[in-house]
N, C-alpha and C positions, 0 to 999 in steps of 0.2 A: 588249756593248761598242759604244758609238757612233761611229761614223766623224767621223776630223775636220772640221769644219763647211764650210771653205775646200776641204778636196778635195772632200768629197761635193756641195760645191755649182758647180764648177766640173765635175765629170763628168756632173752632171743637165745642165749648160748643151749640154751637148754630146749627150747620150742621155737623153732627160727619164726613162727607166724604172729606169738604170743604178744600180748600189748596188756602194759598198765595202764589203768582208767582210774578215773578219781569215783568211788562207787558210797554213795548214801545209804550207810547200813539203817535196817528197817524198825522203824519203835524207836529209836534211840538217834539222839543229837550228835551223831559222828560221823564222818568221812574216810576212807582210806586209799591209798594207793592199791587194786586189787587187780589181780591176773581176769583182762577181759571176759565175760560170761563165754561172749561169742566162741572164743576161742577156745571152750568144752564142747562144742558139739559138732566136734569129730574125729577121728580114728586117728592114737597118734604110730608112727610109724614105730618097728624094734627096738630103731637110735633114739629115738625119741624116748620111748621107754623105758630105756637104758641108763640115761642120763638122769631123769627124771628119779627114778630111781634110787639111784649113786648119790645125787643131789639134790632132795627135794623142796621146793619155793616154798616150804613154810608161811615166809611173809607172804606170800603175794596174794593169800586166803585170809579168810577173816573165819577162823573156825566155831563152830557152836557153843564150846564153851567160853573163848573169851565175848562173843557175842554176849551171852548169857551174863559173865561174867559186869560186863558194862550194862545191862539195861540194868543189873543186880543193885549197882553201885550208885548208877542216875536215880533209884528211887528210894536208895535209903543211903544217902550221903551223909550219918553217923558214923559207917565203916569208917570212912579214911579223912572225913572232915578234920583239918589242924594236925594232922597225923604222917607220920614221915614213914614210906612207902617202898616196898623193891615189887616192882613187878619179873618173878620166875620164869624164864623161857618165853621172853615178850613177844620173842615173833613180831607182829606186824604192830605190835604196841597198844592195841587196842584196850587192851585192860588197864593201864596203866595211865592211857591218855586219859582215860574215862575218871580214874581217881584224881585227876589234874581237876576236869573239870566239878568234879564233885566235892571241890574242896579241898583237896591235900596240903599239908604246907609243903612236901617235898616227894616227889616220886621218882628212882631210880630203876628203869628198863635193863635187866637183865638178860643176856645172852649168848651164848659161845660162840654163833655162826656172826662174823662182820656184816654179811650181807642185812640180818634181823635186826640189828643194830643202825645199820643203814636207813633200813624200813622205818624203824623207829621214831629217826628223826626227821623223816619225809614226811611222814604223817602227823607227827607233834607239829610243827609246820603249817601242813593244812590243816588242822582244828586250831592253831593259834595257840598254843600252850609249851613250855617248857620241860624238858626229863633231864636228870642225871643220865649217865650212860655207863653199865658195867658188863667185860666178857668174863668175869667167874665171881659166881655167890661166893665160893670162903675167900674172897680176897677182902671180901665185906668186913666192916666190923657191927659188933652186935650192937646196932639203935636204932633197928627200926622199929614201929610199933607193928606193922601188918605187912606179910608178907602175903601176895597173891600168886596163884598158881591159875593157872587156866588151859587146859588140854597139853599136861606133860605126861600126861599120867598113859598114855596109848601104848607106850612102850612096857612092859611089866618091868622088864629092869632100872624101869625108873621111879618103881613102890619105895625103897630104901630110902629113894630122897624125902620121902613124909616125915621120917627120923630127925632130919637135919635142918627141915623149915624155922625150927622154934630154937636153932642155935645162931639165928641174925634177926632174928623178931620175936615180939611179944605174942607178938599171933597171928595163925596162917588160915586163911580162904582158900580155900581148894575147888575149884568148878571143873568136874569129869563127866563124859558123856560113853567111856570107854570101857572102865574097868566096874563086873558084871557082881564081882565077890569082892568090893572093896568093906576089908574088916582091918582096922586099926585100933588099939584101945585108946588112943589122945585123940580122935577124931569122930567127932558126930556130925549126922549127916540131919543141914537145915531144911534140905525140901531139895523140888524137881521142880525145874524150870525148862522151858520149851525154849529152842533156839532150832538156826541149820548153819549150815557152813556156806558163807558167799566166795565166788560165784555157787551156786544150790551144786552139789555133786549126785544130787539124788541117791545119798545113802540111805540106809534104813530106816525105817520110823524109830526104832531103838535108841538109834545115836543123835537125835535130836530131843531125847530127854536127858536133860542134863542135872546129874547132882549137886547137893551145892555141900561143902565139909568144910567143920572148922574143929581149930585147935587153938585152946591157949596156955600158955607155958604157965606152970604150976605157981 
């Protein structure tokens, strides 16, 4: 199977050696377009770094929390079953495919960067499933019942946004692996679920416990 043209030529821009593989996330009924393993185990140069950097493949990982995020959803398909859906910062879409498959009647992949968007519908694709597609949450209007969030939160400037989940939905899933003092008063925290980030980056055992927070609008 050949990687879409615009991704794979977009991750060469950035890693001339890098290759998208269709990779069988683990526990869980999903596939994705995902930045080859192989191609972590080795030293990238300056430019390399640089660019990387400046421009980081988001999509092309499958990070811990939306991993988490979908085995959450495959085993209690109550969340989003008949329920109309934006997945926050879809990245590589994997949360949101995952609500497709768990029932949704309608899921909309969120995100600013084209490329994620891209990814998005590479991968709804290969699992066989349909998305809406949007690049900004307030262009939304407010109907959906469950908004998801899954590893936005890495950035702290991007706490404020917990404020604004429950002005396009009834209510928000939050899955964070990141943030160490997360204290909100509309948000309580459901449990810790175990995930990693594919291809594995060998980050800390820390960041493979993942919170799982919900909020619902009063």
């Amino acid at each position: 199977m050949t990687a879409p043209i615009h991704l794979q030529q977009a991750l060469s821009g950035l890693v001339g050696d890098a290759r998208l593989v269709v990779s069988e996330l683990p526990a869980c009924d999903l596939k994705l377009w995902l930045i080859d393993a192989h191609n972590m185990h080795r030293a990238f140069s300056p430019e390399e770094t640089r660019r990387i950097l400046h421009e980081p493949p988001y999509w092309a990982f499958c990070w811990a929390s939306g991993l988490a995020m979908a085995r959450y959803l495959a085993a209690r398909p109550e969340w989003v079953a008949g329920k109309r859906v934006l997945d926050f910062g879809a990245g590589s879409g994997v949360a949101g495919i995952a609500a497709v498959k768990a029932g949704a009647l309608e899921v909309v992949a969120c995100d600013l960067d084209p490329l994620a968007l891209g990814a998005c519908r590479a991968n709804a694709e290969l699992n066989g499933v349909t998305l809406g597609y949007s690049a900004d949450f307030f262009a939304e209007a407010d109907r959906f019942d469950l908004i998801l969030v899954a590893d936005v939160l890495y950035a702290r400037a991007n706490l404020p946004l917990l404020d604004q989940f429950l002005t396009r939905g009834r209510e928000a899933l939050v899955a964070d692996s990141r943030v160490r003092d997360f204290q909100h008063p509309d948000y309580q925290r459901l449990g810790i679920l175990e995930a990693l980030t594919l291809p594995d980056l060998a980050e800390p055992w820390e960041f493979r416990k993942v919170s799982l927070y919900h909020s619902r609008r009063p």
